[in-house]
C-alpha positions as CSV (number, residue, x, y, z in Angstrom):
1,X,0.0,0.0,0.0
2,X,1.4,3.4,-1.2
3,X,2.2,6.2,1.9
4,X,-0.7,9.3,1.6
5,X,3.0,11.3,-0.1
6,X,2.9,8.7,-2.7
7,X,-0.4,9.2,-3.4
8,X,-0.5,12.6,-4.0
9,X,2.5,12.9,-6.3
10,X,3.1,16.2,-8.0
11,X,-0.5,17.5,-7.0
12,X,1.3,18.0,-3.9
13,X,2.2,21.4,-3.8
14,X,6.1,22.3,-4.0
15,X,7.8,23.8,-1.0
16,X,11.3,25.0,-0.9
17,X,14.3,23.6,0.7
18,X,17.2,25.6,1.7
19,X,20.2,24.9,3.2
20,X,24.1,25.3,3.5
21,X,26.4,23.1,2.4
22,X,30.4,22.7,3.0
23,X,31.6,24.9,-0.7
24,X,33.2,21.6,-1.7
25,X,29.9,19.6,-1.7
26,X,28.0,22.1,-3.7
27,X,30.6,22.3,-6.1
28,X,30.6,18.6,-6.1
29,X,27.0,18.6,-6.9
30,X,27.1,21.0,-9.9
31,X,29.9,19.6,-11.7
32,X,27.6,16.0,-11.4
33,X,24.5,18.1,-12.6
34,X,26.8,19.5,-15.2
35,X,28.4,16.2,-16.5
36,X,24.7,14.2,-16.4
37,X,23.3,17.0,-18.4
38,X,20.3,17.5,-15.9
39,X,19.8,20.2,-13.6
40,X,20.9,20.2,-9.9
41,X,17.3,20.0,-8.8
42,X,17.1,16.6,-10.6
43,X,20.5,15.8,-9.2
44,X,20.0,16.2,-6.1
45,X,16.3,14.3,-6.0
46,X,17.9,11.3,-7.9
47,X,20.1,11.0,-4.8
48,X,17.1,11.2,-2.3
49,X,15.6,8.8,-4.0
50,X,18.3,6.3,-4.1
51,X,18.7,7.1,-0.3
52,X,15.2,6.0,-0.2
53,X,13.0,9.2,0.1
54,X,10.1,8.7,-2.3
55,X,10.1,10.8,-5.1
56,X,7.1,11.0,-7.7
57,X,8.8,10.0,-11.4
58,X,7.5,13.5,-13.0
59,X,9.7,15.4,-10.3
60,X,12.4,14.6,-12.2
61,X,11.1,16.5,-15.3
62,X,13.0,19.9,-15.9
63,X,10.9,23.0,-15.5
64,X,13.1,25.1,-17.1
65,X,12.0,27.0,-20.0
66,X,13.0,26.2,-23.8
67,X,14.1,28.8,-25.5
């Protein structure tokens, strides 16, 4: 049986997260991003994920906008 958080998916609403990181973790974390070819966002839930936070499949869809 799926949690209520897995239930709701994306029609969750999005809060933000911040918080501060050693320089050389961050830095870490961008070049990944950069060398993937995904944003850090993405980067950074893939690694919840595989930590075992759930994490709906269309949050990993980048909401930048194409130009």
């Amino acid at each position: 049986m799926k949690s209520d958080t897995q239930q709701m998916g994306r029609a969750q609403k999005e809060q933000t997260l911040q918080l501060f990181l050693p320089a050389t973790t961050k830095r870490e974390i961008t070049l990944r991003a950069a060398e993937s070819g995904e944003t850090v966002r993405v980067t950074v839930l893939r690694a919840l994920e595989a930590y075992g936070f759930f994490v709906p499949e269309d949050a990993f869809v980048d909401r930048r906008k194409q130009r």
